[in-house]
Backbone as ProteinMPNN parsed JSONL, in Angstrom:
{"seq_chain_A": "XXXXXXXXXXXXXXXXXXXXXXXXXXXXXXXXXXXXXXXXXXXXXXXXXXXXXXXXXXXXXXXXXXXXXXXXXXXXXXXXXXXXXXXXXXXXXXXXXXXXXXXXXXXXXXXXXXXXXXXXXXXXXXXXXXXXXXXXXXXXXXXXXXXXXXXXXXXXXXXXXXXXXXXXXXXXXXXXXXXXXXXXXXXXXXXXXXXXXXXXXXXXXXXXXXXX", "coords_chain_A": {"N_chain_A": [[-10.57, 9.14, 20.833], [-9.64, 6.535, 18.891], [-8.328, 6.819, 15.696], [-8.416, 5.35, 12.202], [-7.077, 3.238, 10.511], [-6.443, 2.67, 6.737], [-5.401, 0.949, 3.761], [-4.411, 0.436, 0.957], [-3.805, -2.309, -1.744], [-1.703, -3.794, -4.237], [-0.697, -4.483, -7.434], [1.815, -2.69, -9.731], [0.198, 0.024, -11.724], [-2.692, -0.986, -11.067], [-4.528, 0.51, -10.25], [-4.646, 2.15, -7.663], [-4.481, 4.81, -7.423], [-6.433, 6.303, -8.041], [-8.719, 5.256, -6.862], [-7.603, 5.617, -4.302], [-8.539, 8.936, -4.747], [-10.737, 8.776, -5.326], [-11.736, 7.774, -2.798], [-10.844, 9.325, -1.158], [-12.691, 11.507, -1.298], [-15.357, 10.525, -1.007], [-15.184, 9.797, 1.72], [-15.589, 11.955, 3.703], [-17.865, 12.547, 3.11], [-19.409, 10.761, 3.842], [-20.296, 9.807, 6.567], [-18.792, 8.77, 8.322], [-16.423, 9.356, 9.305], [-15.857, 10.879, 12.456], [-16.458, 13.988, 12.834], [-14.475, 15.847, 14.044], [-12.51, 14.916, 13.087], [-9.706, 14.488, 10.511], [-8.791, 13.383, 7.884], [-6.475, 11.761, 6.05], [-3.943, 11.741, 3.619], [-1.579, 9.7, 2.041], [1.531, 7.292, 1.453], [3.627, 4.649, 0.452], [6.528, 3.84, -0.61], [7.63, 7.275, 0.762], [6.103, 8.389, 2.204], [6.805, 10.63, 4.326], [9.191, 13.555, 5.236], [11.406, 12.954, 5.085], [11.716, 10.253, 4.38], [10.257, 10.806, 1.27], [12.758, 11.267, 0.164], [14.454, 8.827, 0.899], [12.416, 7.164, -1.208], [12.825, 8.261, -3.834], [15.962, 7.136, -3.694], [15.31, 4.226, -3.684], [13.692, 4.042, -6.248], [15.017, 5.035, -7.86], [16.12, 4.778, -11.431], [18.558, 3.416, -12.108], [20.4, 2.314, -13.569], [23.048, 1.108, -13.695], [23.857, 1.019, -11.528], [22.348, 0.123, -9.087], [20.433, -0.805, -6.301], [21.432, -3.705, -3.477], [19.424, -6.985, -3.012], [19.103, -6.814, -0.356], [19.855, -4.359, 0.692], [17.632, -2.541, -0.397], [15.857, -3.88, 0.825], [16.024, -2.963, 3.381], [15.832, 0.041, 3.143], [12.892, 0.364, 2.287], [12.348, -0.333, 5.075], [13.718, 1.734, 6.756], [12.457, 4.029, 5.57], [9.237, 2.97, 6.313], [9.596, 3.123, 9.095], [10.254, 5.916, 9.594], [7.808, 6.668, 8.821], [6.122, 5.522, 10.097], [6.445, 7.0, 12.776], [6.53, 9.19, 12.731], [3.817, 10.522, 10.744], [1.714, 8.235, 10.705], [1.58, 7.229, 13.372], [1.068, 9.541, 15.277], [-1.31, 10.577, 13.568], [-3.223, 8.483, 14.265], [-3.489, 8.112, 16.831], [-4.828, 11.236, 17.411], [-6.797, 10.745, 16.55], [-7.436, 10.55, 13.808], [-8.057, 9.726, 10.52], [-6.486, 7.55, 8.057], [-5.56, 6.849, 4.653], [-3.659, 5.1, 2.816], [-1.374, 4.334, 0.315], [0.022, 1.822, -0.609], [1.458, -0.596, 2.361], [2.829, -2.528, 4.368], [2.83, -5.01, 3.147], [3.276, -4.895, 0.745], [5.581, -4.577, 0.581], [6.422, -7.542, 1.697], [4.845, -8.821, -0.269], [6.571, -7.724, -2.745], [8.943, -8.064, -2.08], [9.66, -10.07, -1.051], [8.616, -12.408, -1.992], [8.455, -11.728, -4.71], [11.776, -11.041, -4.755], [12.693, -13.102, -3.754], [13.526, -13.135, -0.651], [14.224, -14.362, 2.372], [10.582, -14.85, 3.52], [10.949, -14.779, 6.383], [12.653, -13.016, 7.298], [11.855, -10.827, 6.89], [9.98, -10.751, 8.077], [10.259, -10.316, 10.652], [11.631, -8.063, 10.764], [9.676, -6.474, 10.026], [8.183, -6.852, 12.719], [9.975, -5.583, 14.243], [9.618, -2.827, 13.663], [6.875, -1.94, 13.26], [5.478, -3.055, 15.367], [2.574, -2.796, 16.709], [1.336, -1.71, 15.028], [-1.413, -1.972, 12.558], [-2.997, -2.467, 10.097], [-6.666, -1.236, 9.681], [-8.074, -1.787, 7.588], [-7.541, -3.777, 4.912], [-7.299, -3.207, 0.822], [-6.886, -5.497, -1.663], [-6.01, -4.262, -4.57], [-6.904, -6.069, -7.719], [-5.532, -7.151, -10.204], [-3.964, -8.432, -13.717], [-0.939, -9.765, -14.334], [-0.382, -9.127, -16.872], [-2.029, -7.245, -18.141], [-1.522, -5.141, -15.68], [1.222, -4.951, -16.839], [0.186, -3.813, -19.672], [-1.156, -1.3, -19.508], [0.405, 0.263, -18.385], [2.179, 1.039, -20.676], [2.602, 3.366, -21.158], [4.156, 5.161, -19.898], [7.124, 6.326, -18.344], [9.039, 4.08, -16.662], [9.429, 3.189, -12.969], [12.366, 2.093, -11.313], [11.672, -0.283, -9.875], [9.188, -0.95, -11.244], [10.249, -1.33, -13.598], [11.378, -4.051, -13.852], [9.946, -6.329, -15.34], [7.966, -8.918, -16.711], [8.072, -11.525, -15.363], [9.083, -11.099, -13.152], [6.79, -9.393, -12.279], [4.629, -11.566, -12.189], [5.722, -13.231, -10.0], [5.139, -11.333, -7.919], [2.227, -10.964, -7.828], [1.48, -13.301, -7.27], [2.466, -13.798, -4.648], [1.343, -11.444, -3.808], [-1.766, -12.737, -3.572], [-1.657, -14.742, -1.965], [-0.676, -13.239, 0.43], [-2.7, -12.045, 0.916], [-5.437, -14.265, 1.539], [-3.957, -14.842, 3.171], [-4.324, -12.907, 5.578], [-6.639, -11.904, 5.525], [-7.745, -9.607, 3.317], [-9.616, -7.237, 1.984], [-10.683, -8.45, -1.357], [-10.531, -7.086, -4.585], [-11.659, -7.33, -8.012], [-9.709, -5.487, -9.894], [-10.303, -4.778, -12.811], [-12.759, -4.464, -13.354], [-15.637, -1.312, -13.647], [-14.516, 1.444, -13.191], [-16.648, 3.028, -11.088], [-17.823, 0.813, -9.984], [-15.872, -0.494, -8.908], [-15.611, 1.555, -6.826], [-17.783, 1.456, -6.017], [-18.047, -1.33, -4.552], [-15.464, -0.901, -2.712], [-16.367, 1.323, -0.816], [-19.159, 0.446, 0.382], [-17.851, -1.708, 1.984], [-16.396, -0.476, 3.829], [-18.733, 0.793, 4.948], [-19.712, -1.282, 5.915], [-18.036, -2.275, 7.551], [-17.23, 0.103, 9.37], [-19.151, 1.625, 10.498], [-20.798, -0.17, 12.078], [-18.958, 0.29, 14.389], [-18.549, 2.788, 15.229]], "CA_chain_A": [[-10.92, 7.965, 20.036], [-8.402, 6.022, 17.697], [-8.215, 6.873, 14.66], [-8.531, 4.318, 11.685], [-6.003, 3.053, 8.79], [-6.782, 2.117, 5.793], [-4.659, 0.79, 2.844], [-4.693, -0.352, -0.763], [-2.487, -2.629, -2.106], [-2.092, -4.16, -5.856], [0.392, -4.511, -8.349], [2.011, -1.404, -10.201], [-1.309, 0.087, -12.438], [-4.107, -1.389, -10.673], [-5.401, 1.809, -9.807], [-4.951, 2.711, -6.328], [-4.233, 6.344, -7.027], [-7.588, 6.73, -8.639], [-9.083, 4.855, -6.026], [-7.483, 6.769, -3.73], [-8.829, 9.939, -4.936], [-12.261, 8.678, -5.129], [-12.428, 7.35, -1.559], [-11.133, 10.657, -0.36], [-13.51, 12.698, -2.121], [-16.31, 10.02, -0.755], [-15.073, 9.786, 2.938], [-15.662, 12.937, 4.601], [-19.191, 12.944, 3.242], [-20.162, 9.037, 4.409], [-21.047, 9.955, 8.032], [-18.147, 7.457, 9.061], [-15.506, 10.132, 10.158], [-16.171, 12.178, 13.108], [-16.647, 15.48, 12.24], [-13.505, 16.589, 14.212], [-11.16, 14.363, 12.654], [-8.979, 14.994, 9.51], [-8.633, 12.451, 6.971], [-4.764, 12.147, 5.926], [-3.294, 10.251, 2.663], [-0.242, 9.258, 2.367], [2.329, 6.624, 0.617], [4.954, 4.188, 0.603], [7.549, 4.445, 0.106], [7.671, 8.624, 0.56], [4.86, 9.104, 2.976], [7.523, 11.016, 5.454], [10.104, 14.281, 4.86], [12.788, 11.861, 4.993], [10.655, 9.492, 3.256], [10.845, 11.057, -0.02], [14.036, 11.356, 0.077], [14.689, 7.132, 0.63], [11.958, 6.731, -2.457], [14.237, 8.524, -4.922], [17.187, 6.568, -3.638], [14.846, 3.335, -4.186], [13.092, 4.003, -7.49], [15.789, 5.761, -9.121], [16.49, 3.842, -12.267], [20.038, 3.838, -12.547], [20.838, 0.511, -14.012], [24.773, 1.117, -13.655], [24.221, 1.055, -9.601], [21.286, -0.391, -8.596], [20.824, -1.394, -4.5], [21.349, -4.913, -3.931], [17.806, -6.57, -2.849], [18.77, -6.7, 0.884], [19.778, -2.517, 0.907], [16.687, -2.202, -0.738], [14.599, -4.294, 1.627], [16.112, -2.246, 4.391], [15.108, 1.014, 2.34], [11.848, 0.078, 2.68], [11.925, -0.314, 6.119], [13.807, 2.76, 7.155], [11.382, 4.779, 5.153], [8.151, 2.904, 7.251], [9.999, 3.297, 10.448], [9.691, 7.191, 10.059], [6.87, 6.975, 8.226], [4.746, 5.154, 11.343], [6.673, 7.509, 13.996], [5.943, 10.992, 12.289], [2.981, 10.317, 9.904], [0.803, 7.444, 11.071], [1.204, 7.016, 14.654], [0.264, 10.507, 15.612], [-2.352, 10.732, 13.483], [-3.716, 7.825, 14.6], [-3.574, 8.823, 18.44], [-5.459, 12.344, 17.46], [-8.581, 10.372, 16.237], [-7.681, 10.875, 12.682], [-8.373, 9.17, 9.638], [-5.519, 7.509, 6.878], [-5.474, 6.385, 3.638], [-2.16, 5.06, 2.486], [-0.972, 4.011, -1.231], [0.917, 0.341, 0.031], [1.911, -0.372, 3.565], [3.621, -3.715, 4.738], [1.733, -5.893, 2.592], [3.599, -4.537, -0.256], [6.699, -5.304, 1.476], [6.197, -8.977, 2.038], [5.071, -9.383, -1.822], [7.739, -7.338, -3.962], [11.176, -7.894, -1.778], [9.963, -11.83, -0.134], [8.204, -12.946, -3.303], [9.138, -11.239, -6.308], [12.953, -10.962, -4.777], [13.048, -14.208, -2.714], [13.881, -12.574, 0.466], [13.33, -15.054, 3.095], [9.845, -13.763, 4.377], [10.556, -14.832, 7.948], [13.039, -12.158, 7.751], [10.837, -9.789, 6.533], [8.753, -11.006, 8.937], [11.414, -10.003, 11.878], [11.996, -6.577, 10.682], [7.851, -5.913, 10.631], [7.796, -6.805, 14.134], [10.586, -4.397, 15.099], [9.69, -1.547, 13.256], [5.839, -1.386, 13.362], [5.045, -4.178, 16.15], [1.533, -2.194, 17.004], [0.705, -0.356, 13.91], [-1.827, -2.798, 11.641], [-4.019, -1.643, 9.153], [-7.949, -1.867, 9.763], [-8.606, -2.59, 6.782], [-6.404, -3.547, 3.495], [-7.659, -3.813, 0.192], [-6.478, -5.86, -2.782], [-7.113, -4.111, -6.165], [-6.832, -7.464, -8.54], [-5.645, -7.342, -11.986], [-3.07, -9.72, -13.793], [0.193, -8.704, -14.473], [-0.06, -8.729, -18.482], [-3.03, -5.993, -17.499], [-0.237, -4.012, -15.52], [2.488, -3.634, -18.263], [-0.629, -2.824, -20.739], [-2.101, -0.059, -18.532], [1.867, 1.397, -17.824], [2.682, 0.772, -21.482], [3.168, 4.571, -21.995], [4.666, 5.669, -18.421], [8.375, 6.281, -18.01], [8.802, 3.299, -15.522], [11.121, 3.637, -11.884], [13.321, 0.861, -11.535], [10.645, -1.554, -10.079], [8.437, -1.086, -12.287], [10.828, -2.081, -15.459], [11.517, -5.139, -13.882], [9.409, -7.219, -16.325], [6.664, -10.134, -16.471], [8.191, -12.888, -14.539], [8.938, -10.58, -11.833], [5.234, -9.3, -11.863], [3.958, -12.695, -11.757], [5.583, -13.444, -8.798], [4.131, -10.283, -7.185], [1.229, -10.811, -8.013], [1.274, -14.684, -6.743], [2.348, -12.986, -3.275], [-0.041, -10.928, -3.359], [-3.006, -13.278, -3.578], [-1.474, -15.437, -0.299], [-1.019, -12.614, 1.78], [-4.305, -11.201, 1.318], [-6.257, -14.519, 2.148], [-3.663, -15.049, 5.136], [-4.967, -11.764, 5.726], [-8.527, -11.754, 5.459], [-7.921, -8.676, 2.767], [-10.866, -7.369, 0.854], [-10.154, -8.535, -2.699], [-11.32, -6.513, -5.469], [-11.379, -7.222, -9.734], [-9.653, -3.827, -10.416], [-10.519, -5.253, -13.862], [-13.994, -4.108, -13.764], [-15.1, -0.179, -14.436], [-13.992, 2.736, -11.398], [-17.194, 3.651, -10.531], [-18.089, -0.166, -9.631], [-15.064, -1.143, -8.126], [-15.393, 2.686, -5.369], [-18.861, 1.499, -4.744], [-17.326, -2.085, -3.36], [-14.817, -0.524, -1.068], [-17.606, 1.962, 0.065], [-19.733, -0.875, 0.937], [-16.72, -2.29, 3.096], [-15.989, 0.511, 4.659], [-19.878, 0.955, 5.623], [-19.939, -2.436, 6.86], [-17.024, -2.791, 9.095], [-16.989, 0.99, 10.473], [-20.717, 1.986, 10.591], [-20.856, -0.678, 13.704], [-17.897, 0.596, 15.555], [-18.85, 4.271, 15.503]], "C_chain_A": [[-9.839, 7.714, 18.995], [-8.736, 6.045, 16.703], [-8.665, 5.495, 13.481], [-8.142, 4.65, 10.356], [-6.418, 2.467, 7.696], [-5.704, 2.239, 4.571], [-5.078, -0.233, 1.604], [-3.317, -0.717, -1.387], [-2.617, -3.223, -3.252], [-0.621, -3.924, -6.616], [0.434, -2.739, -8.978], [0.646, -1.413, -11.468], [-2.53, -0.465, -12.4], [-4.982, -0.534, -10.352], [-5.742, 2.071, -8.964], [-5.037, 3.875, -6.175], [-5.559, 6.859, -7.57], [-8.673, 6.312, -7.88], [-9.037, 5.411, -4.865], [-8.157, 7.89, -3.089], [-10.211, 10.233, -4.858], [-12.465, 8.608, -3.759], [-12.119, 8.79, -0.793], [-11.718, 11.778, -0.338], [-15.1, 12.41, -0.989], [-16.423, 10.316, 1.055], [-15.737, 10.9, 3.988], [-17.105, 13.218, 4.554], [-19.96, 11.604, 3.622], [-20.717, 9.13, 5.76], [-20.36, 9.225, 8.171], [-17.146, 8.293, 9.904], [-16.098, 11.33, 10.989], [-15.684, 13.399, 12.749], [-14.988, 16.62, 12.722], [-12.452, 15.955, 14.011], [-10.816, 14.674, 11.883], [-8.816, 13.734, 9.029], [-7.07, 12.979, 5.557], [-5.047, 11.161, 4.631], [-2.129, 10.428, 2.367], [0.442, 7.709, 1.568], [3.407, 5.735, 1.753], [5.775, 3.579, -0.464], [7.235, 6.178, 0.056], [6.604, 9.365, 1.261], [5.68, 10.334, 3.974], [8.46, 12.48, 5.112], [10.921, 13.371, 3.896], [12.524, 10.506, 3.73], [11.155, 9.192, 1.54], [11.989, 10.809, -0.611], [14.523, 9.724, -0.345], [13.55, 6.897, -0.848], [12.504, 7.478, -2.996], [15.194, 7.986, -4.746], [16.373, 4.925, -3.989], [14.043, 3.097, -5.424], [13.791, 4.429, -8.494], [16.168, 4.678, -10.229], [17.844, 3.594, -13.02], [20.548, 2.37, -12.41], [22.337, 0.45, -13.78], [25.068, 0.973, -11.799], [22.967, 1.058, -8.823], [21.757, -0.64, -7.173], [21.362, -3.125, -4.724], [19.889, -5.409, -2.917], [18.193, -6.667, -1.184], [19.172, -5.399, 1.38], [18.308, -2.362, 0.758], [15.188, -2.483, 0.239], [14.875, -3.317, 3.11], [15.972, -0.737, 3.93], [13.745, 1.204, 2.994], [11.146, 0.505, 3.837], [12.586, 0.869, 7.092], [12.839, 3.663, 6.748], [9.8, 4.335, 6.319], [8.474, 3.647, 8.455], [9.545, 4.884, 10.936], [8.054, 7.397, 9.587], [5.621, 6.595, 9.317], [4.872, 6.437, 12.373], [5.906, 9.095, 13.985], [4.879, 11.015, 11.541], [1.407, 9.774, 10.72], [0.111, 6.974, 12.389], [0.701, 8.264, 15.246], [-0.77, 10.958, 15.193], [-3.749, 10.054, 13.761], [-4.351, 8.308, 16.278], [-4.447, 9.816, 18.558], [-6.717, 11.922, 16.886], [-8.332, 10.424, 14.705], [-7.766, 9.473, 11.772], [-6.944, 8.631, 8.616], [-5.711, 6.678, 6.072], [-4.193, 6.125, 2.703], [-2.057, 4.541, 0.984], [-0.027, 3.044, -0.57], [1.163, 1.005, 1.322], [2.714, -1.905, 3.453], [3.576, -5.024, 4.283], [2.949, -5.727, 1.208], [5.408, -4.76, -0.673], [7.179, -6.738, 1.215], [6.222, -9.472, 0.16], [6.218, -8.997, -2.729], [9.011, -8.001, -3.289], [10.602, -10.05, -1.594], [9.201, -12.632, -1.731], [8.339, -12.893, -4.54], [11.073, -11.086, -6.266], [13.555, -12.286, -4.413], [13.691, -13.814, -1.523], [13.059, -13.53, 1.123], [12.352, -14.272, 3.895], [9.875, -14.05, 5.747], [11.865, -13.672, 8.201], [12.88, -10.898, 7.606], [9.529, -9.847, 7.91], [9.289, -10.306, 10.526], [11.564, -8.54, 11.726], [10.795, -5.954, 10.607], [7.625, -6.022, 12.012], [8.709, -5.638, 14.626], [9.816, -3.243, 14.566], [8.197, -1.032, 13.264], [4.692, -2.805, 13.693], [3.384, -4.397, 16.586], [0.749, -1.791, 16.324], [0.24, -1.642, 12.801], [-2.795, -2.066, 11.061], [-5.82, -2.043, 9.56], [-8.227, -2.549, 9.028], [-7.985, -2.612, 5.637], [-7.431, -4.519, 2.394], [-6.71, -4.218, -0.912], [-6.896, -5.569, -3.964], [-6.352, -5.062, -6.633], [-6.578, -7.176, -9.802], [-4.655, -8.197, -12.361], [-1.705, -8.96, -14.204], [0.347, -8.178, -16.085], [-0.775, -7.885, -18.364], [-1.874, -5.132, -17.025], [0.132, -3.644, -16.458], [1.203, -3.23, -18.885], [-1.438, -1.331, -20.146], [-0.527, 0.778, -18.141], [2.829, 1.503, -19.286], [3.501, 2.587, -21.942], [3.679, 5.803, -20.622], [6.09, 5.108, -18.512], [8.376, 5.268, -16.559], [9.847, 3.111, -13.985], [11.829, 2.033, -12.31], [12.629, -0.709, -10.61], [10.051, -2.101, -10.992], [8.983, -2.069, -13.549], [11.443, -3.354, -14.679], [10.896, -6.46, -14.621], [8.139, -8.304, -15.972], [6.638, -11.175, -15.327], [8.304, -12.029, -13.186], [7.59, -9.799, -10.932], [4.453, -10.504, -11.312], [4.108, -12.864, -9.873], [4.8, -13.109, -7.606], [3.264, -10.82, -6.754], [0.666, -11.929, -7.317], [1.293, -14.136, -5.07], [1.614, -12.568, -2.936], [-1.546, -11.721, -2.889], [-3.213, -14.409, -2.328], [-1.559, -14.527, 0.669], [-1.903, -12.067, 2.03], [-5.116, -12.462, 1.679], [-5.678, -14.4, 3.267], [-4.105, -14.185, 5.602], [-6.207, -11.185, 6.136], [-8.558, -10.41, 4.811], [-9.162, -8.752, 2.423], [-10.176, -7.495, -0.425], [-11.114, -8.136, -3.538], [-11.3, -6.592, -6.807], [-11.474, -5.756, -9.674], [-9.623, -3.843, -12.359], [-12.067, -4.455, -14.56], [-14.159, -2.79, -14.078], [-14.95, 0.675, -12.861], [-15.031, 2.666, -10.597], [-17.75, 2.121, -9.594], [-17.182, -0.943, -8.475], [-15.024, 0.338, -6.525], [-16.572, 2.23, -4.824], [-18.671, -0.262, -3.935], [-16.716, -1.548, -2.183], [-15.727, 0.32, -0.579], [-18.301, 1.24, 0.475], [-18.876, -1.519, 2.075], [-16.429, -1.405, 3.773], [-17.305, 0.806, 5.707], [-20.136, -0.069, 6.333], [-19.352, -3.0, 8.131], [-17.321, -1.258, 9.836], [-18.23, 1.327, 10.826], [-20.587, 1.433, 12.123], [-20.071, -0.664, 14.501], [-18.134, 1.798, 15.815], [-19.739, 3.971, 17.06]], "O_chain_A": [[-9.267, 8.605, 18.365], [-9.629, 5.235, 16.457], [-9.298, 4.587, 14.019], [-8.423, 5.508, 9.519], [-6.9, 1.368, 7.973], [-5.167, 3.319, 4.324], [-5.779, -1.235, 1.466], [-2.277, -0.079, -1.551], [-3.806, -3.314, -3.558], [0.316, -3.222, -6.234], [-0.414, -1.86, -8.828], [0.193, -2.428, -11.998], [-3.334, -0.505, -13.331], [-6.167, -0.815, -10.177], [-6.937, 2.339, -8.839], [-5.513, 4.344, -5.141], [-5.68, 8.08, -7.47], [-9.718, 6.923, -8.108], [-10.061, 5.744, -4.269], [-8.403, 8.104, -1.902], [-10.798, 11.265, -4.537], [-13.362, 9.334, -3.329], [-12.909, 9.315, -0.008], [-11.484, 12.783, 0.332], [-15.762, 13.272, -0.41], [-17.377, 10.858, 1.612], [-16.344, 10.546, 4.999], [-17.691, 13.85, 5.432], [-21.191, 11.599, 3.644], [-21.694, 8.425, 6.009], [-21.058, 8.216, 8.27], [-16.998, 8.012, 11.093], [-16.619, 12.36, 10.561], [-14.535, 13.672, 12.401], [-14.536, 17.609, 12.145], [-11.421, 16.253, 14.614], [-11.422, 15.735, 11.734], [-8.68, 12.869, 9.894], [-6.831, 13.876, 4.749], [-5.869, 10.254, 4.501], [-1.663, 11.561, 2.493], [-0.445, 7.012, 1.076], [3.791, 5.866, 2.916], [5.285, 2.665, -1.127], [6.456, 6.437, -0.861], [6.246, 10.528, 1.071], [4.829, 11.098, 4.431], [8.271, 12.405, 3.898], [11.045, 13.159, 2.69], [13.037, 10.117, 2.681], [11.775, 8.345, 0.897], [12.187, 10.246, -1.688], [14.865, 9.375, -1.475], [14.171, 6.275, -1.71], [13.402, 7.565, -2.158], [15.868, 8.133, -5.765], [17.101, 4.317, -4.774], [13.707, 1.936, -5.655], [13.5, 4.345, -9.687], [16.561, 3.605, -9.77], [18.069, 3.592, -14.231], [20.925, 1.633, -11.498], [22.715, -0.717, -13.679], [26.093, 0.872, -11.125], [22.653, 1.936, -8.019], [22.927, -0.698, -6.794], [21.612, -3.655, -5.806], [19.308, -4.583, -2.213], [17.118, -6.534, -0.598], [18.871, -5.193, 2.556], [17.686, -2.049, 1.773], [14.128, -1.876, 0.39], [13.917, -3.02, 3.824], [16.074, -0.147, 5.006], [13.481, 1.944, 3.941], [10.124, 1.177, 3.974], [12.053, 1.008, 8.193], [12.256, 4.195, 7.693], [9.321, 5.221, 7.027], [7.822, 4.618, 8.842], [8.906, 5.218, 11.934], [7.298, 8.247, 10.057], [4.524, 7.147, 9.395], [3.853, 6.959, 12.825], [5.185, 9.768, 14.722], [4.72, 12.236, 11.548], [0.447, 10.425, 11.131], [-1.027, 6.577, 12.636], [-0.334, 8.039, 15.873], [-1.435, 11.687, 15.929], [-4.88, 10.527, 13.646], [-5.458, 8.73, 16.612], [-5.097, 9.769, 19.603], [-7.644, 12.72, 16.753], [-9.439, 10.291, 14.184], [-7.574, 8.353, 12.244], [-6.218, 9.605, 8.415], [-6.069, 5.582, 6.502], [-3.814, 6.989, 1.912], [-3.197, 4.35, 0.561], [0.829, 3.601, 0.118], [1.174, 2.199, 1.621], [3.142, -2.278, 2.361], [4.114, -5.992, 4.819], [3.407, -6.8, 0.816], [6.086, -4.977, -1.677], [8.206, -7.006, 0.592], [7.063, -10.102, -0.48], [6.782, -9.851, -3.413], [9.966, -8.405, -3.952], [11.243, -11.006, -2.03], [9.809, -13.562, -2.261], [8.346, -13.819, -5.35], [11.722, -11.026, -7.31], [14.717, -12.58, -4.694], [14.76, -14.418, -1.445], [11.866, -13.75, 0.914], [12.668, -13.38, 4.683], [8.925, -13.651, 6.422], [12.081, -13.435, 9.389], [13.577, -9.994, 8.067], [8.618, -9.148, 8.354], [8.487, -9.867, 11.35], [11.613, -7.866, 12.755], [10.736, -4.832, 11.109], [6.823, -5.233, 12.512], [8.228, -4.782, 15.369], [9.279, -2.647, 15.499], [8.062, 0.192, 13.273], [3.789, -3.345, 13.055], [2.86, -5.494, 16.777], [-0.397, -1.481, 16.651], [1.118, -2.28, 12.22], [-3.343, -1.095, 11.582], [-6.099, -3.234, 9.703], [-8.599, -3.705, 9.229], [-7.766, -1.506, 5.142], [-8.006, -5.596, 2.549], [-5.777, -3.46, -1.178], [-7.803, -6.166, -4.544], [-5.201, -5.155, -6.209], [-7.534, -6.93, -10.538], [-4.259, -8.898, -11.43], [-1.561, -7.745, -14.339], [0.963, -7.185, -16.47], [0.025, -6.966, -18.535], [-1.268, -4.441, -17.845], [-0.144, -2.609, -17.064], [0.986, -2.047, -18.626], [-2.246, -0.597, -20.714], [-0.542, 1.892, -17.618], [3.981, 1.93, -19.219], [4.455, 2.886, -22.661], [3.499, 7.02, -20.593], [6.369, 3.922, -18.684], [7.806, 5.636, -15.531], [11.048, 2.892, -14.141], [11.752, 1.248, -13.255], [13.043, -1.862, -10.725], [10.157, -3.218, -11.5], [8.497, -3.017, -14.165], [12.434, -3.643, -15.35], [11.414, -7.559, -14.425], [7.528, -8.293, -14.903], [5.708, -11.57, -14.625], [7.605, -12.328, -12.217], [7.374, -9.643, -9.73], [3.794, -10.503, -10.272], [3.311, -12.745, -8.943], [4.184, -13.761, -6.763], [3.188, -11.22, -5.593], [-0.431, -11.808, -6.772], [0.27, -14.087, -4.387], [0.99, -12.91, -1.932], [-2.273, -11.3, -1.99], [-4.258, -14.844, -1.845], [-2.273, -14.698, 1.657], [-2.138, -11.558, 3.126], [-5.963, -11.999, 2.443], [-6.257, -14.021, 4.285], [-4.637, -14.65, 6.61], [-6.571, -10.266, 6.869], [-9.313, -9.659, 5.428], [-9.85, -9.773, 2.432], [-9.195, -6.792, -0.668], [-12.277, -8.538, -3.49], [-10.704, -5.568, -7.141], [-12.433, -4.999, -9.526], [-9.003, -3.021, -13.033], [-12.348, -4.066, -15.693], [-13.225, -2.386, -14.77], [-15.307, 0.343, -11.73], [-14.813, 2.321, -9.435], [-18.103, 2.365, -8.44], [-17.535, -1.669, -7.546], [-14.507, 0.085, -5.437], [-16.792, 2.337, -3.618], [-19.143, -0.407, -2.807], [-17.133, -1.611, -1.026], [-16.006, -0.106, 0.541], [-18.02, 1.314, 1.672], [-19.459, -1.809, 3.12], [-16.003, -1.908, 4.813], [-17.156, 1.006, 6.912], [-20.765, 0.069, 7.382], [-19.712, -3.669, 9.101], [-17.683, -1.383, 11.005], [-18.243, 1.232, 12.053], [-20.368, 2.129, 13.114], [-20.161, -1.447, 15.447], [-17.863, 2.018, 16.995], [-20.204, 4.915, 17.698]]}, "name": "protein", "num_of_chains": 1, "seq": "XXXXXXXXXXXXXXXXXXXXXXXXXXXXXXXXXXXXXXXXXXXXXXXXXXXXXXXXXXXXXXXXXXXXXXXXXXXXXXXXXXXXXXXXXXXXXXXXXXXXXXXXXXXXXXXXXXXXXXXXXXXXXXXXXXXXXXXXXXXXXXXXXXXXXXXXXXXXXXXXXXXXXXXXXXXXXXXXXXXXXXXXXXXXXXXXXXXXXXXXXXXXXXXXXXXX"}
């Protein structure tokens, strides 16, 4: 039986890693994962060996020698590339379970919207590199970007991150197209934790419950 992906996507400090942590705490006891699967989590950029490696060469904050944004968008996508082959696609195949921190979604908004990267060529390099591999189900945690910086106000920031307001906005505008084109779940990560884990638990019970 195939496995099933799941990803959370949101501006920097929306609180996916806390989200995260909750759903993988919640998962294994929901009666949704067969009992002989394994429930994986995982990242991007850095989900991979190699991985890691490309997110330190893309977050490093070394203002004197920054990428330029089309290295960076191909960054990105060398990092997925291993990250589907060794990570996602075999665990998928073995019945297992994943929970990722951004996937391709995340992609599309920071480099094609917040960089202006035409997204039909973003759109060209998603088909090569992970033509098969779609997420079941992706959620949108929601907050605004003046929310971000105030929630990262006291976090050493990589070199996304300190990119500033106007370049959040954009994001954030991205974000909110490709999740309806999408049919994401959208979530106010505004509201309090325990409110916003029992939404995605609810979504999770609703779509997988009737595929089991």
């Amino acid at each position: 039986m195939k496995g099933k992906f799941i990803v959370l996507e949101g501006i920097d400090g929306c609180g996916k890693t806390t989200q995260i942590k909750e759903l993988s705490e919640w998962l294994p006891k929901s009666g949704l994962i067969n009992k002989n699967a394994t429930l994986i989590k995982t990242r991007e950029p850095g989900g991979s060996i190699l991985g890691r490696e490309i997110r330190d060469m893309i977050l490093n904050n070394d203002k004197a020698n920054p990428p330029s944004n089309l290295t960076e968008l191909l960054l990105y996508y060398a990092d997925r590339a291993e990250h589907i082959s060794k990570i996602i696609l075999p665990a998928l195949q073995n019945g297992n379970w994943i929970i990722s921190d951004r996937f391709s979604g995340s992609t599309l908004a920071y480099q094609g919207y917040g960089r202006d990267i035409d997204v039909d060529i973003i759109k060209k390099l998603e088909n090569i590199v992970c033509p098969n591999i779609k997420p079941d189900i992706t959620f949108l945690l929601q907050i605004s970007p003046e929310e971000s910086i105030k929630r990262r106000q006291n976090k050493v920031a990589d070199r996304i991150e300190s990119e500033g307001l106007e370049f959040l906005k954009k994001v954030n505008h991205g974000f909110q197209l490709i999740a309806l084109e999408n049919n994401w779940k959208i979530i106010k990560a505004s509201k309090d934790l325990k409110s916003i884990s029992q939404q995605i638990q609810t979504s999770l019970i609703n779509k997988f419950s009737l595929n089991k």
